[in-house]
N, C-alpha and C positions, 0 to 999 in steps of 0.2 A: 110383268110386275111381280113382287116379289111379297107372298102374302105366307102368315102361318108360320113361318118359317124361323129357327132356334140359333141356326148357324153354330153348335154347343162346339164343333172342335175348334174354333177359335181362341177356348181357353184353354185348350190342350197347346197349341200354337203358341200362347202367349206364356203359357209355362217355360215351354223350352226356351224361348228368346229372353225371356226373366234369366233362368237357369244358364245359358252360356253368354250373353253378356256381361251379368256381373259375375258371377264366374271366370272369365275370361279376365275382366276387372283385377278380381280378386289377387287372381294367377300372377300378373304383371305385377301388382302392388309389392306381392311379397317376393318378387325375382325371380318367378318359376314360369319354364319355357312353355309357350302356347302351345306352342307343337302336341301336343302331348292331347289335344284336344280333337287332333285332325281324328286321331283314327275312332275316338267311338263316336263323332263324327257320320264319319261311312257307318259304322256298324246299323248307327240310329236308321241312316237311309236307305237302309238293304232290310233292315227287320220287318218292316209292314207289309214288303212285297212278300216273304216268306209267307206270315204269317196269313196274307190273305188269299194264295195260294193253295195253302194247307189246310186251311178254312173251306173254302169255299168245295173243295175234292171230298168234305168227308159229308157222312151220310147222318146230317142232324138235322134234327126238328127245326121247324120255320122260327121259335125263339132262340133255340141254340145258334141258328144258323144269322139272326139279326145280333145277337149278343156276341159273335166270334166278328163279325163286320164292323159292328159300331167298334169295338177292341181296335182291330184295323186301320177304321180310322183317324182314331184318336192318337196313336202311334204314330202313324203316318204324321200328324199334324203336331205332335211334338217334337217331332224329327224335323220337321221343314221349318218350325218356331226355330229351334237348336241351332238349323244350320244358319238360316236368317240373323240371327241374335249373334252367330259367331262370326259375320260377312260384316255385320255393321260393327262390330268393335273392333276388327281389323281396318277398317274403311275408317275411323277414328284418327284426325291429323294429330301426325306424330312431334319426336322432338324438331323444332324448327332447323334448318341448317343456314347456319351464320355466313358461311365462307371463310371466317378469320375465326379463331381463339376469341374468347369474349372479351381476355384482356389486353388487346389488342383494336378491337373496338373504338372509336371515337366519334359515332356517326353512324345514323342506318337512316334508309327512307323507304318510304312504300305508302300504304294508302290505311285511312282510319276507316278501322271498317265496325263502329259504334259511335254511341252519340257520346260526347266525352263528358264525363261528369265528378263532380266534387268526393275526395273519398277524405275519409281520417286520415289526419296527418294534414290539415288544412292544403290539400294536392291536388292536382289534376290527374285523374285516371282514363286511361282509354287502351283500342289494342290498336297493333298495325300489325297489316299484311305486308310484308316485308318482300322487298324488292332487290334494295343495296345495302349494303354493310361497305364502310371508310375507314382505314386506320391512319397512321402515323405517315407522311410520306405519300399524301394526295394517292393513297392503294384504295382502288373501290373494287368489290368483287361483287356478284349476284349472291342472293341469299332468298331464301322463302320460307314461308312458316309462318304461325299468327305468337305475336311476344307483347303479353301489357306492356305499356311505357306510363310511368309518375312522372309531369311534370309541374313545374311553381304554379300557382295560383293566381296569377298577373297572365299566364296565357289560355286561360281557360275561356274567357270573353271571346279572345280573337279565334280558338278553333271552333267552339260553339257557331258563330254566327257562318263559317265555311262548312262546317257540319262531318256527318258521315260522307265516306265516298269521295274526299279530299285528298289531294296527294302532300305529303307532307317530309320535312330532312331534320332530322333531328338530334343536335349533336349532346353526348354525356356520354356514359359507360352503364355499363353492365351489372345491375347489384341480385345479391338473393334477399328474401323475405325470410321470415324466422321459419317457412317452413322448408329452407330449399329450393322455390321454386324461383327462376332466375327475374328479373325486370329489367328495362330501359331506364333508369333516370338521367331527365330530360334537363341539361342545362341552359340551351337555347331551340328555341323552336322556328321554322320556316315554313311555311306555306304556296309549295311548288305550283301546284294546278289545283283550280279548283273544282268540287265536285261534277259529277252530272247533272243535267237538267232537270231528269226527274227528279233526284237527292236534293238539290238547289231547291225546288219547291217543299219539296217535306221541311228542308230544315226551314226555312222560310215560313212555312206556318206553326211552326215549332217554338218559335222565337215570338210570333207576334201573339202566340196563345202563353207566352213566359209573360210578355210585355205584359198584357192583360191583366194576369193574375198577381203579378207585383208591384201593381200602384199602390201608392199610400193608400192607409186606412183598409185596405184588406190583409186583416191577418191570418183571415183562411187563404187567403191562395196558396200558401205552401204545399197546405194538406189537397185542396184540389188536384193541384199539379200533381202532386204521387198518386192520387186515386186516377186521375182519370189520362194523364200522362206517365207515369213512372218516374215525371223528375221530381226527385226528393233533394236537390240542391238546396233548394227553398223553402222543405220544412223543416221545421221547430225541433233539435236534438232533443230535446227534454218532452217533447209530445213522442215523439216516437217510441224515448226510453217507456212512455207510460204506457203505448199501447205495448208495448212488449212483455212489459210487468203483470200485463193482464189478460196475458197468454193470445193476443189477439192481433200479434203483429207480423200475420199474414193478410190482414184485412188494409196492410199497406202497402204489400207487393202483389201486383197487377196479377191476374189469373180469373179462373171462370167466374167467380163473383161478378168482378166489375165487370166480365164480358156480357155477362145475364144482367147487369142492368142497361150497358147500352144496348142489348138486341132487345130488351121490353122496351124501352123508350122508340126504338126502330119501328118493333113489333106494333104498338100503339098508337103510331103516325102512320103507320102505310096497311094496316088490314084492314082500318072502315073503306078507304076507297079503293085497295088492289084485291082486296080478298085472303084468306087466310092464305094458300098456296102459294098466291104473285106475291104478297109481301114476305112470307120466307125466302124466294128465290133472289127477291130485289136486295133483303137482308145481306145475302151474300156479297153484295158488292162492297154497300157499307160496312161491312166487319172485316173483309180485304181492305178498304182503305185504311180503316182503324188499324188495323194491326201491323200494315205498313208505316202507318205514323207514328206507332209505339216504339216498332224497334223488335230488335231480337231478343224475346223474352220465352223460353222454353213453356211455360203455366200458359203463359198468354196463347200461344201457338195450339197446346193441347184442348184450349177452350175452342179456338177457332173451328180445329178441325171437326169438332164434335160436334158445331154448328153445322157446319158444312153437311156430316153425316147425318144429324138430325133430318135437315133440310131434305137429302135424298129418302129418307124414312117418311116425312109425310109426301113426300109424292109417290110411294110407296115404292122404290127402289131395293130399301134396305127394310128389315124388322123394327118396328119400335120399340125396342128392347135396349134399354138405357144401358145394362152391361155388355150386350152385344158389342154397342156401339161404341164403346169406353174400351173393346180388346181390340175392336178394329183395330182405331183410333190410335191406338199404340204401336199397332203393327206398321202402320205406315208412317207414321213422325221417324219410332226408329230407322225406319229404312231411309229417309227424305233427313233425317236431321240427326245421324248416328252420333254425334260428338251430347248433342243435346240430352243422353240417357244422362251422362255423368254428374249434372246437373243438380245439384239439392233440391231445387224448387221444381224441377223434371218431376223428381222422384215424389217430392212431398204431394203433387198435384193430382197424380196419376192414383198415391196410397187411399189420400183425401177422398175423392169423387169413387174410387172401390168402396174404399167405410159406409160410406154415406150411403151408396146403392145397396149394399148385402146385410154389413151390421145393422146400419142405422134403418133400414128396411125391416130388416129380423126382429130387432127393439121397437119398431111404432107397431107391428104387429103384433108383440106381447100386449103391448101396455094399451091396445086398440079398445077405445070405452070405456076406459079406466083413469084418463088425464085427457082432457079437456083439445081439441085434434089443434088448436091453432097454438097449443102450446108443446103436445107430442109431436109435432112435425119437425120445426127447428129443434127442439132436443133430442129427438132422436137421429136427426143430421148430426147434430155436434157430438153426442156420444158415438157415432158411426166415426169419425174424420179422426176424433180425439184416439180414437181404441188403434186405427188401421195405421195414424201415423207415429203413436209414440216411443216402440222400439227406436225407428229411425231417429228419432229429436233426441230420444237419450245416448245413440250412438256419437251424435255429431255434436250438440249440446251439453251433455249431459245434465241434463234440467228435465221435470215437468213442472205445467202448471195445469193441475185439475180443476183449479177455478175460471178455466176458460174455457167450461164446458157451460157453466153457464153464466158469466158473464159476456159471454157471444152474444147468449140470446138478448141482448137489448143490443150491443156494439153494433154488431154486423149487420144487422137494420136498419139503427140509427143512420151508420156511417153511409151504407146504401142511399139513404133519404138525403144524405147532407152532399153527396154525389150526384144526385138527382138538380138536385138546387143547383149545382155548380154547373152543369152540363145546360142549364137552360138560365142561369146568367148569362153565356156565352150570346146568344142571338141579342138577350136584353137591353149587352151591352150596347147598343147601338141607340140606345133611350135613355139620356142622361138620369134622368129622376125616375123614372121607375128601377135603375138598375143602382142607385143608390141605395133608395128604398127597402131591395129585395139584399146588398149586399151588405148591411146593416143587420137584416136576421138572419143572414148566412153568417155574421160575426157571433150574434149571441146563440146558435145551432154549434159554433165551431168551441164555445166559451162550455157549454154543456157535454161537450165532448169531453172537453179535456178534464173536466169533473167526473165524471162516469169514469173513463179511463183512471182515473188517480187514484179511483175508489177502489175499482176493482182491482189495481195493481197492490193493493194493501194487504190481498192474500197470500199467505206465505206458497212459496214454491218448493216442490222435491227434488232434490240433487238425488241423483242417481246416474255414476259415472260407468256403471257395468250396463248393457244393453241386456245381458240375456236372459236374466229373468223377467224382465220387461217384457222380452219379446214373448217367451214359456207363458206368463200372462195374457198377453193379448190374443196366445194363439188360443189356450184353453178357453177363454172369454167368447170371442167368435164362435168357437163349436160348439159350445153352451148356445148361446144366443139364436143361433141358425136352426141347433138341433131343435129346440125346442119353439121354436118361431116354426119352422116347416112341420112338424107337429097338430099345432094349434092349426096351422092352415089346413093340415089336409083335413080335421076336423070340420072348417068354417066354411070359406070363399077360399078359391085358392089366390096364392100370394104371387104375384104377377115376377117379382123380381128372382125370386128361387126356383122359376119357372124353365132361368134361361139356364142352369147350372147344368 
């Protein structure tokens, strides 16, 4: 068992796979050859063995001699991050190949491999794994590669209910989007073979939990369905605009939140009678199922796994060391799920839950005695999440909204609570009048929402379309914040989470 223990070069690790992933990223973005990466590269993976070679031969003191080692191996483990980080962005599926010229094109088939869903432009969006490509002249060639396909809105019922894991032929041609990047538009659609057995059941309860949620007279279910499914087919454009408005409209795509409310509702049902240990372990299966019913959501994924790691930290396998477990965490998705760094929501997920452990740790620690703990805990998460991911949101956005540091503190609560309801209408429904009853105050929970949301949306927001001083901000902020938090601590108690740096 694994006790005491800091695991600290994992942040050196996590450095270097930060640093040549997107880096690697970058390089490709702007047409510069990767290659150019291989050789320091090697150099990284030849330097530690020097180093701790020539270290260990010389004649120093037993701290000189742990401070040339720990050097060592934090080197080492930025080097292994590096080359790690630069295996998985190469292992990154590339341009798909068609077989034909695109415009030449009149037909491709292969398999959906997501759940298809309603996008702007009143359309159907999904991707396929591409099999065949058809032109002119009954020409079919092989092709492979994953390519979105748009198709009309009149066949979005019929793939839906065949689901992911469908095999499907789909005639139209080939268009770009305003950014370049190519699409399918689907003029007619077929339905070749149907899913697996096991996909046949996911979509299967997929559908009869849409069924559910879209009877008359519930006008929450839209919002249900995104909180606790991801499908947002069925809510309200003008709710969403509002949570966005009010800087909170990540509390409507799926990630650790709502996975931390279904593992406490888990957690809640299975520890009075398994015990705290059996019910984490048992936890595991239910948050596998879940997360296979959701679908492929990068946020979602990084919550799981962090459960999972959780999970081995109280059996004591791992440290319970929340940032320990967050670089792990990261070292292995990227390796297991290398397309998935490229991800916005990847990135914001991973920025978020750093904030919240280091900043927003550094900040409850200042302000510790001084604000009130049930109201310094979630603000000082939100000031953690707001500081770590704002560069990024002004890079891709270029918007903030600082009013959603603290109008979270009531949303993200609330919306947790009105999840909560929703997640346990589910059994209720099977009781006509009590689930009326209960589906009535989920109406006026959902009417309160959209009040709060409209409210909070009425603060103004900062356009800020350059990143870098953003970024120059947020880094000076943190070193403030840390410096002077790890200060106070070494003063006080010391501070659990600057422990693991």
């Amino acid at each position: 068992m694994v006790k005491k223990k800091n695991f600290p070069f994992l942040f050196s690790a996590v450095s270097g796979s930060v640093a040549a992933y997107y880096g690697s990223a970058f390089l490709a973005e702007k047409g510069m050859a990767l290659s150019g990466l291989v050789f320091p590269v090697l150099i990284l993976l030849l330097v530690p063995f020097f180093l701790f070679l020539s270290f260990s031969v010389l004649p120093c003191g037993s701290t000189e001699k742990r401070f040339c080692r720990s050097g060592s191996i934090h080197t080492l483990a930025f080097a292994a991050g590096f080359f790690a980080g630069f295996s998985a962005f190469l292992s990154i599926p590339g341009v798909p190949s068609l077989g034909l010229s695109p415009e030449r094109i009149r037909g491709i088939s292969g398999i959906l491999t997501d759940d298809p869903r309603l996008s702007t432009g009143n359309r159907g969006v999904g991707y396929l794994e591409l099999e065949r490509s058809a032109g002119e002249g009954d020409v079919r060639v092989s092709a492979r590669g994953k390519i979105p396909v748009m198709f009309p809105v009149e066949h979005l019922d019929r793939l839906k209910e065949f689901g992911k894991g469908s095999h499907i032929y789909a005639e139209g041609s080939f268009r770009e989007l305003n950014d370049g990047m190519p699409f399918f538009r689907v003029e007619s659609l077929h339905v070749i073979k149907a899913a697996p057995l096991l996909e046949k059941m996911r979509t299967g309860i997929r559908l009869a939990v849409v069924k559910l949620f879209s009877e008359r007279g519930k006008k929450w279910g839209g919002l249900a369905l995104a909180l606790l499914f991801g499908i947002r087919d069925n809510l309200e454009t003008e709710f969403a605009v509002l949570y966005r408005n009010a800087g909170a409209s990540h509390v409507l795509a799926l990630s650790g939140m709502h996975l931390a409310v279904v593992s406490a509702m888990i957690s809640f049902l299975l520890r009075r009678p398994l015990g705290f240990k059996a019910a984490a372990v048992s936890g595991l299966f239910f948050i596998g199922s879940y997360v296979f019913l959701i679908g492929d959501l990068p946020s979602l994924h990084r919550a799981a796994i962090m459960y999972a790691l959780g999970t081995m930290a109280v059996l004591g396998y791992l440290p319970r060391k929340p940032l320990t477990l967050l670089a792990l965490g990261f070292l292995i998705q990227i390796a297991i799920q290398p397309e998935s760094g490229q991800s916005l929501s990847f990135m914001l997920s991973y920025l978020a839950l750093w904030g919240i452990l280091s900043i927003g740790e550094g900040f409850h620690e200042l302000l510790r005695g001084k604000i009130p703990e049930k109201l310094l805990s979630p603000l000082a998460a939100s000031i953690g999440a707001f500081i770590a991911t704002a560069p990024l949101s002004c890079l891709f956005f270029g918007i903030l909204r600082p009013a959603g540091i603290v109008t979270g503190l009531l949303i993200v609560p609330l919306t947790s609570l009105f999840m909560i309801g929703a997640m346990i209408y589910i059994p209720l429904s099977l009781f006509p009048l009590p689930a009326a009853f209960f589906s009535g105050h989920l109406s006026i929970f959902y009417d309160g929402l959209y009040r709060l949301a409209s409210l909070a949306g009425s603060f103004p927001a900062m356009r800020l379309p350059n990143p870098i001083p953003v970024l120059i901000l947020s880094l000076v902020t943190t070193f403030i914040i840390l410096l002077f938090a790890c200060r106070r601590a070494s003063d006080g108690e010391r501070l659990p989470a600057f422990a693991e740096l």
